[in-house]
ROTOR-983508 format. One record per residue (C-alpha): residue number from 0; residue in one letter; chain; x, y, z. Coordinates in Angstrom, 3 decimals. Layout:
BEGIN
num|residuo|cadena|c1|c2|c3
NUM|A|A|X|Y|Z
...
***
This chain:
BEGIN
num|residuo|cadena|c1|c2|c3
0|X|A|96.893|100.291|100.934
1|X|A|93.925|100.484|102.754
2|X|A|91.502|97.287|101.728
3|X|A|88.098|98.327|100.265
4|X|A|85.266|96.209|99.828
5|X|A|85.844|93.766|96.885
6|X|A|82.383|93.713|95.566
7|X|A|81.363|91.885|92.798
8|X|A|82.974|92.014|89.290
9|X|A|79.494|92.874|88.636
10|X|A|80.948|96.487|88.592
11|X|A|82.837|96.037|85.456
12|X|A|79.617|95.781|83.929
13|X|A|77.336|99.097|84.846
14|X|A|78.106|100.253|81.392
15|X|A|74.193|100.977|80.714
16|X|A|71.829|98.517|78.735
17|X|A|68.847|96.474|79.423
18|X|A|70.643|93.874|81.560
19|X|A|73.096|95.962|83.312
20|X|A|70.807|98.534|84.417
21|X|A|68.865|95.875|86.493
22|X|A|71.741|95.545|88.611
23|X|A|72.927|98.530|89.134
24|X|A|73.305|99.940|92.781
25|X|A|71.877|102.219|94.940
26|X|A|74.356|105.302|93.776
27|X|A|75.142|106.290|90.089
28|X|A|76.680|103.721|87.897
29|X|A|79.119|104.364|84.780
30|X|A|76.507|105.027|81.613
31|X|A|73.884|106.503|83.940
32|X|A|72.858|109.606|83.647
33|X|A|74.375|112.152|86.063
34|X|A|77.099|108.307|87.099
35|X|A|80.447|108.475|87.608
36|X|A|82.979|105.832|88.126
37|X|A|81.017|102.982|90.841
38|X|A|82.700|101.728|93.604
39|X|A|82.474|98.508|92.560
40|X|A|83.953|99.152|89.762
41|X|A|87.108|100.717|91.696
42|X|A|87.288|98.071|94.102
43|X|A|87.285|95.110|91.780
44|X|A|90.211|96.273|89.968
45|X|A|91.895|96.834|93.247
46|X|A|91.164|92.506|94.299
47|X|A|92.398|92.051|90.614
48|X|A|95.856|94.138|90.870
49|X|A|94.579|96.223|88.020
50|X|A|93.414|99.083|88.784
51|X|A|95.650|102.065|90.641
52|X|A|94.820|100.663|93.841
53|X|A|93.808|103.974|95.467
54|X|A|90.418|105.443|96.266
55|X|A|89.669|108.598|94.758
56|X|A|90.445|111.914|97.221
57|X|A|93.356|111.987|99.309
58|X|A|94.231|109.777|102.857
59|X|A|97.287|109.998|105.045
60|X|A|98.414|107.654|107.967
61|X|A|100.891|107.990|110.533
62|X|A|102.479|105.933|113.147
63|X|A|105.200|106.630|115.621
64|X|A|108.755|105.524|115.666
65|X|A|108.975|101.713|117.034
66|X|A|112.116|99.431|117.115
67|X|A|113.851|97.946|114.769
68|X|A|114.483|94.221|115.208
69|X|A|118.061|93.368|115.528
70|X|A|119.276|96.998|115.243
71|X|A|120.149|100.071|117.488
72|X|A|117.379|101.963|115.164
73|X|A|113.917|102.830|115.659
74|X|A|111.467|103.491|112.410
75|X|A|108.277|105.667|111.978
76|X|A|105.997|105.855|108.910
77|X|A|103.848|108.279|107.048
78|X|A|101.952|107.512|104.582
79|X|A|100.038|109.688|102.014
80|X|A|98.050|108.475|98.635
81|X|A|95.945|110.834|96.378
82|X|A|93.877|108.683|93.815
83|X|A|91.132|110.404|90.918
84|X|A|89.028|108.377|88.370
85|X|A|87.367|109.884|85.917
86|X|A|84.858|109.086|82.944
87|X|A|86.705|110.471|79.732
88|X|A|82.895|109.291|77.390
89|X|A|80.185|107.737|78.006
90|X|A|77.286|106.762|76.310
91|X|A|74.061|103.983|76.146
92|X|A|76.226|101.283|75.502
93|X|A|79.952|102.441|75.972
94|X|A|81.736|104.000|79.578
95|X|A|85.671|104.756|79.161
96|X|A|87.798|106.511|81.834
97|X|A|90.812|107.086|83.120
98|X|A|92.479|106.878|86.420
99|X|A|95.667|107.969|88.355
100|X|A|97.298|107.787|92.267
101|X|A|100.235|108.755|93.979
102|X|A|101.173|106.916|96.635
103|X|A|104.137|107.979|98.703
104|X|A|105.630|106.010|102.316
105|X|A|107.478|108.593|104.269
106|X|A|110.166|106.644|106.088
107|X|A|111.630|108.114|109.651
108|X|A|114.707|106.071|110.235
109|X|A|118.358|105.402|111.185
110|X|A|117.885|102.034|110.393
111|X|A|119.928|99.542|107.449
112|X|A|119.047|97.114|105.343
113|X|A|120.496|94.142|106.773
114|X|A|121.989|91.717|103.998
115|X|A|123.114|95.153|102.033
116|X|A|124.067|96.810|104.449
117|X|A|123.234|100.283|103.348
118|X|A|120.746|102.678|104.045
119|X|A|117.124|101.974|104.540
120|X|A|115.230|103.903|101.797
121|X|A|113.842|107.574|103.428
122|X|A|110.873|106.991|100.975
123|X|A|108.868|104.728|98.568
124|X|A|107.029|105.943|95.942
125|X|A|104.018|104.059|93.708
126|X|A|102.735|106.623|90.688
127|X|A|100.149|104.936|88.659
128|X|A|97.803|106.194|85.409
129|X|A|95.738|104.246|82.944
130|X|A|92.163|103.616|82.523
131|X|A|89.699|101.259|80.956
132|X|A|86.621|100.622|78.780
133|X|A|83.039|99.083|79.642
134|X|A|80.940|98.042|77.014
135|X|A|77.565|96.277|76.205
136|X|A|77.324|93.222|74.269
137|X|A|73.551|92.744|73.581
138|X|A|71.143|91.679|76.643
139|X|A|72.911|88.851|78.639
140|X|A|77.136|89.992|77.943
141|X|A|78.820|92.466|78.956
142|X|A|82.869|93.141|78.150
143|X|A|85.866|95.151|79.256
144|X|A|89.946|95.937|79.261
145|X|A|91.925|98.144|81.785
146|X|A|95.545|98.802|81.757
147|X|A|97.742|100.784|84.149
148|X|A|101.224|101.774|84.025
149|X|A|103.428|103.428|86.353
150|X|A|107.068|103.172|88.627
151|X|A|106.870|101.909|92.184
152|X|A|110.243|102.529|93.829
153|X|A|112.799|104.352|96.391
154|X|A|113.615|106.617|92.765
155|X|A|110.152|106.526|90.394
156|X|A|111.334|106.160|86.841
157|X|A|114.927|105.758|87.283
158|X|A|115.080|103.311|85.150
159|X|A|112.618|100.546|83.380
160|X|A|113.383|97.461|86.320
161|X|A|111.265|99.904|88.234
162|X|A|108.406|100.556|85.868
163|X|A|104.824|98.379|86.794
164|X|A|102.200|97.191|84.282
165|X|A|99.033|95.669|84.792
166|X|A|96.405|94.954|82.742
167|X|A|92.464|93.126|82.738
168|X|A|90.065|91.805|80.042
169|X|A|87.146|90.478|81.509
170|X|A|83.296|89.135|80.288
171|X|A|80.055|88.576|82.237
172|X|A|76.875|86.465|81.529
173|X|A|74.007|87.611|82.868
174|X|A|72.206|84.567|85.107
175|X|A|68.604|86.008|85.574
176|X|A|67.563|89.560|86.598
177|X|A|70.391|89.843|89.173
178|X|A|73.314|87.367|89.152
179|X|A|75.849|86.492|87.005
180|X|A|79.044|84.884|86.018
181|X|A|81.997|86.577|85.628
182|X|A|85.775|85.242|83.309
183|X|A|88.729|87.515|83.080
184|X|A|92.369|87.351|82.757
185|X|A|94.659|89.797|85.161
186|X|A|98.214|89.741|84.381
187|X|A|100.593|92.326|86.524
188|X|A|104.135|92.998|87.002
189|X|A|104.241|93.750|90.562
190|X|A|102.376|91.949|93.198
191|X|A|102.165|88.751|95.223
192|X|A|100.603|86.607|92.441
193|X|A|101.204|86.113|88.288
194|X|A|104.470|88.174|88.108
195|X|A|103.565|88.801|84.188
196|X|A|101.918|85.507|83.650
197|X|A|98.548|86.032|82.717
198|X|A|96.247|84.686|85.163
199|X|A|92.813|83.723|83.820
200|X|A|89.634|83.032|86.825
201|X|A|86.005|82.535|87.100
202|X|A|83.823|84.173|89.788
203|X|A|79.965|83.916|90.096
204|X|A|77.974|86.790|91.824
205|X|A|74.962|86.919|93.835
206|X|A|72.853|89.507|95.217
207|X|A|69.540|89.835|97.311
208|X|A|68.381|92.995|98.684
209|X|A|70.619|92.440|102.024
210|X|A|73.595|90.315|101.027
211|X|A|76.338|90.612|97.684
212|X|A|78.421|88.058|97.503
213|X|A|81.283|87.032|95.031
214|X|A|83.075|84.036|95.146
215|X|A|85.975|83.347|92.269
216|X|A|89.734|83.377|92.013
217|X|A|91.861|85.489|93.380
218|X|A|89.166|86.789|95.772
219|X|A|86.452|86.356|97.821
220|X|A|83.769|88.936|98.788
221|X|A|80.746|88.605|100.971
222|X|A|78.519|92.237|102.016
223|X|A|75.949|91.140|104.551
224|X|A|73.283|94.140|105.702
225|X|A|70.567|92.119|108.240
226|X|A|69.292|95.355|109.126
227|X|A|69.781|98.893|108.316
228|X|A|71.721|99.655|111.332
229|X|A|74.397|96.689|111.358
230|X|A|76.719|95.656|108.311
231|X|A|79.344|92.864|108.147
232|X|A|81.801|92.342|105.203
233|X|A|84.816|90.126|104.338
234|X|A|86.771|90.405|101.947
235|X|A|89.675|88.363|100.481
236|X|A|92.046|89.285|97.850
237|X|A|95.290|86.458|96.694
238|X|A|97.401|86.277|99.051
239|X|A|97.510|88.509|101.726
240|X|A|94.883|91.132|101.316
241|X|A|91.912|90.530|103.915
242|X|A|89.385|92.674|105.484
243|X|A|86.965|91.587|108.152
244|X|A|84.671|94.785|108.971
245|X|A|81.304|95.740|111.728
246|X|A|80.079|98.936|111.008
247|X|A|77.020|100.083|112.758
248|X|A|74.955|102.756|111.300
249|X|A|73.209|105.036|113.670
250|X|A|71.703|107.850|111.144
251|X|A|72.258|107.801|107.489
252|X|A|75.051|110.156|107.078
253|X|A|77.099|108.311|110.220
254|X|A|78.219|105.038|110.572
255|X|A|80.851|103.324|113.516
256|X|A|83.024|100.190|112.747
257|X|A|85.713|97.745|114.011
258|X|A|87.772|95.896|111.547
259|X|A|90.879|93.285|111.075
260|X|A|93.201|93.935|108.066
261|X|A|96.147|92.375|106.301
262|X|A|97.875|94.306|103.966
263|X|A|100.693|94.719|101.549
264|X|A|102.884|97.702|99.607
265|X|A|105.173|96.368|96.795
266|X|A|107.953|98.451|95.133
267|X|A|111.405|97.569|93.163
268|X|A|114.276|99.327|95.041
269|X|A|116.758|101.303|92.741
270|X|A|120.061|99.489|92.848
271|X|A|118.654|96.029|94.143
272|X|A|120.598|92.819|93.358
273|X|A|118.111|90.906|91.153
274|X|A|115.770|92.860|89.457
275|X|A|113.075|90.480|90.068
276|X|A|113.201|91.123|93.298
277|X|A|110.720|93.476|95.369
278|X|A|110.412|95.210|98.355
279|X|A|107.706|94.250|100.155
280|X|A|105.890|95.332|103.310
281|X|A|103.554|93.423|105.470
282|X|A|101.259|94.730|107.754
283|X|A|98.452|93.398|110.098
284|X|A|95.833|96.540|111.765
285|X|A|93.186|96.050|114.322
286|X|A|91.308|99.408|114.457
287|X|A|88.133|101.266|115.418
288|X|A|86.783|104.576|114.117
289|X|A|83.665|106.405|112.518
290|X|A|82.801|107.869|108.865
291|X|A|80.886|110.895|107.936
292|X|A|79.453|111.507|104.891
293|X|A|80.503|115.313|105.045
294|X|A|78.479|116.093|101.419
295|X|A|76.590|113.795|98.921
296|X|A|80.090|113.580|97.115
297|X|A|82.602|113.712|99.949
298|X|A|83.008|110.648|102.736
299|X|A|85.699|111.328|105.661
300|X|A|86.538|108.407|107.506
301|X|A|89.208|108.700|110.585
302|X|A|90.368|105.249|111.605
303|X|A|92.782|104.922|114.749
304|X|A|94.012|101.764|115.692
305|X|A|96.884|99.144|116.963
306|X|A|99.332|97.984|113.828
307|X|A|101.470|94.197|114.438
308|X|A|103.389|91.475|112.698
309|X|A|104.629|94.488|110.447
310|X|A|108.366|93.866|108.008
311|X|A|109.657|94.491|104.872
312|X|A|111.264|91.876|102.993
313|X|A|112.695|91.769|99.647
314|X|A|111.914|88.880|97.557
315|X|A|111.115|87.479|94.177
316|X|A|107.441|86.485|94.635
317|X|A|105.049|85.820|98.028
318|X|A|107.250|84.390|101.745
319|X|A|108.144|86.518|104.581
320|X|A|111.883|84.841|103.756
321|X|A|114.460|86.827|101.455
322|X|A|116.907|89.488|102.046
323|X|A|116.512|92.788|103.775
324|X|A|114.115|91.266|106.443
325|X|A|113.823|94.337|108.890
326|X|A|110.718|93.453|111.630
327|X|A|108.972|96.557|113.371
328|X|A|107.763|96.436|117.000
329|X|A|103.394|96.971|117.147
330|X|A|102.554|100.390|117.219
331|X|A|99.455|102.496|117.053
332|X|A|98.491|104.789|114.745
333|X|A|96.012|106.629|112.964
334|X|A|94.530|107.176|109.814
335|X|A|92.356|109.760|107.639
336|X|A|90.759|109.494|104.449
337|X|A|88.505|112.005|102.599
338|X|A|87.175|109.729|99.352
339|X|A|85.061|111.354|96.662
340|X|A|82.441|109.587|96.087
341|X|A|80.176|109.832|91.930
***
C-alpha cells in the first residue's frame, strides 16, 4: 500500500462546529457545505490500521519478474487497489460515511513456499467495507468510532481465520484556535502491531500556516511548505510504514517529487499451519515521478522507480524471521494512481 501523508488526527474532527471549523483545511471538510470525506481524515485511519487503507479511485503497479532467492524461480508482481469513501449524512454537528477497497497482488511465478513446500499463492486478495461517525461535542471536544471488516487472503472468505476487523474510538481537545490533543484506542486483527489487543495513544497536533505536525503513538507526521514551490513531509506509521517525500511545485495544477518508502501487505493464507500466522510482504521503493491534477476532483500521479530489500514471510506478529521466507532480487517498476479527490 502506497503510504499517504499521515496528517493530523485533527481530521477525525472536521465534523462542523465552532471549533472545528477553525481548523479546517484548504479543501472541503466532512460537515461543510458542498465537503466530502478530507484527506486527513482518510489518511489518519490508514497510520491507525483502521480505515480500508486505500485512497479513493483506482492505482495499479507493476514490476518485472526478478529472482527468487534460493530457487530456480523468478517472480513478478501486479498490483491493483480500487478504494471509495463516501458521506452516507451529514449535518451541523454530525458526518457519517462509509468506505470500501479492493486490493488484489497479481503474482507471476514458478516459485514455492519454502518450509511448505507447495505452491506460492498466484494471488492475494484484501476486500475491506465499513465506515465511521464524526461528531461535535460542544466548543473544545470533538468524538468518533470507525470499524472495518473484511477477508485478506490467497481465497477471500473461505473461511473466518481469514476474516480482518479493525476498529477506532477516538476524542480531541481543542488547545486554542488551531491545535489540539488527540486520545484514541485502535484495536485490529491484522497488522504489525495490537493483534486484537486494544491499543490506546495520545498525539498532540500543531499547525502554522506552513508546517502540520503530529506527534503521538503509533505515528509520527511532520508537513513542512517553506515556500509555495518546495514541500517536504515524513511520515511514520508503527512499525514499518515510512515515507520521506520532496515535491516541488512548479504551477498549481503540477507538482514533481522524489521519495523513500517502506511498506507492508498483510494477509492470512488459506490452509496455513497456525492460524495466527500471516503472510507478510516487505518492501523498500526509492522513486521519482510527477502528479497532475487532471480536474478539481481527479489527481493522477505516475510514480516510476527502483524497489529493494523486498520478501514475504509468514509469521505471527512483526520480524523478517518465520516460515515461508522467499527474498526477491531489486527491481524497477512503475506505478499509477488516479485518486478522487472531495
Amino acid at each position: 500500500m502506497p503510504i499517504r501523508p499521515l496528517l493530523a488526527l485533527a481530521g477525525l474532527l472536521l465534523a462542523a462546529g465552532p471549533a472545528s471549523a477553525q481548523l479546517d483545511p484548504p479543501d472541503p471538510a466532512p460537515g461543510a457545505p458542498g465537503g466530502g470525506i478530507s484527506p486527513t481524515l482518510r489518511s489518519t485511519l490508514d497510520a491507525l490500521g483502521a480505515s480500508v487503507g486505500v485512497p479513493d479511485g483506482f492505482g495499479y503497479s507493476w514490476s518485472p519478474r526478478a529472482a527468487v532467492r534460493g530457487q530456480r524461480a523468478s517472480m513478478g508482481l501486479s498490483n491493483y487497489q480500487f478504494g471509495l469513501t463516501l458521506p452516507v449524512y451529514e449535518s451541523t454537528d454530525d458526518l457519517v460515511f462509509a468506505d470500501a477497497s479492493v486490493r488484489a497482488l497479481d503474482i507471476r511465478t514458478n516459485a514455492l513456499l519454502p518450509t511448505d513446500r507447495v505452491a506460492f499463492p498466484r494471488s492475494l486478495w484484501d476486500v475491506q467495507a465499513g465506515g465511521g461517525y464524526v461528531g461535535q461535542l460542544g466548543a473544545d471536544w470533538s468524538w468518533g468510532a470507525t470499524l472495518n471488516v473484511g477477508s485478506a487472503s490467497d481465497r477471500p472468505f473461505n473461511s473466518l481465520g481469514e476474516m480482518t476487523l479493525s476498529a477506532l474510538a477516538f476524542a480531541r481537545r481543542a488547545d486554542g484556535d488551531r491545535n489540539g490533543w488527540l486520545f484514541y484506542v485502535v484495536s485490529t486483527s491484522n497488522g504489525q502491531l495490537g493483534r486484537n489487543i486494544p491499543v490506546p495513544g495520545v498525539a498532540y497536533e500543531f499547525h502554522t500556516d506552513r508546517l502540520t505536525a503530529v506527534v503521538g503513538f503509533p505515528f509520527v507526521s511532520v508537513d513542512y511548505r517553506p515556500t509555495r514551490e518546495w514541500q517536504f513531509e515524513f511520515n511514520y506509521g508503527a512499525l514499518t510504514d515510512v515515507l520521506a517525500r520532496a515535491s516541488y511545485h512548479p504551477a498549481e495544477q503540477w507538482r514533481l517529487f522524489t521519495a523513500f518508502e517502506w511498506t507492508n501487505q498483510t494477509w492470512f493464507r488459506a490452509g496455513r499451519r497456525g492460524q495466527h500466522r500471516q503472510l507478510f510482504f516487505y518492501e523498500k521503493r526509492l522513486e521519482a515521478g510527477f502528479g497532475w491534477r487532471v480536474h478539481q476532483n481527479v489527481d493522477f500521479t505516475l510514480t516510476p522507480g527502483y524497489a529493494f530489500d523486498r520478501l514475504f514471510v509468514e509469521s505471527r506478529g512483526f520480524g523478517f524471521r518465520g516460515r515461508n521466507r522467499t527474498d526477491l532480487a531489486p527491481a524497477r517498476f512503475l506505478a499509477v494512481q488516479f485518486e478522487l479527490k472531495y
